[in-house]
C-alpha positions, 0 to 999 in steps of 0.5 A: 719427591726427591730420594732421600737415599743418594748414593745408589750402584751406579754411583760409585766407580771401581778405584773410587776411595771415599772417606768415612770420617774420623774418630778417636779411642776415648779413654772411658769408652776403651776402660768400659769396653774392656771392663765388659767384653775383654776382661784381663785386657791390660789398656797399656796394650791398646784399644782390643782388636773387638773394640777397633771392629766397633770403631769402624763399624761405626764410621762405616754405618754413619758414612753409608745412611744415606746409601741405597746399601739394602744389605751388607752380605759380607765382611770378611778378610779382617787384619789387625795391624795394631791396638791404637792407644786411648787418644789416637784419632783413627780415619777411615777410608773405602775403597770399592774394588768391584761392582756386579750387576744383579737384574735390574733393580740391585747390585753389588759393591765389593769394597775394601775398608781401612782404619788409618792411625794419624801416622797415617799407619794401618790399624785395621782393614777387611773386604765387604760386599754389600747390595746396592738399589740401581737407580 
């Protein structure tokens, strides 16, 4: 039987980047999104700074289902560069920063995480640590 999970520790390399995708602010999402969590919000300032946290929440989560990941244990370091406007299409990138043994069963990727508008401007970046199954 072959392991559905394809990436593992040892798959990945320190210096490596590897994309998460790309998606875009949707106007009616940014207006209901504004509606229920940031009231007072005015959409001429852009998507909120929560909002481009789900943004990338989202690209990371799709891009890592296939990964041994057991656990993200940390996201921290967050920086907000700037609130990107409905119908700015934003890419996301990680890049792994570190690696750490833990036994011979686990390990730990440290990685930084990038949202790049299409100007190829930062929007969002912040570090995660996360336990990987070895092979």
């Amino acid at each position: 039987m072959s392991d559905p999970l394809h990436i593992h520790f040892e798959d990945l390399e320190v210096g490596q980047v590897v994309p998460l995708g790309a998606c875009a602010v949707d106007q009616g999402a940014l207006d209901v999104f504004i509606e229920r969590f940031s009231p007072g919000w005015d959409v001429a300032y852009g998507a909120p700074d929560a909002m481009v946290y789900v943004l990338w929440s989202r690209l990371a989560a799709d891009k890592s289902g296939g990964w041994a990941q057991t656990k993200v244990l940390a996201v921290d370091g967050l920086r907000y560069m700037r609130n990107p406007p409905a119908g700015e299409l934003l890419r996301g990138r990680m890049t792994v920063m570190g690696k750490d043994p833990v036994g011979d069963a686990k390990g730990i990727v440290i990685a930084s995480h990038d949202l790049l508008d299409e100007a190829g401007r930062l929007v969002f970046s912040c570090l995660t640590r996360a336990l990987f199954s070895r092979r």
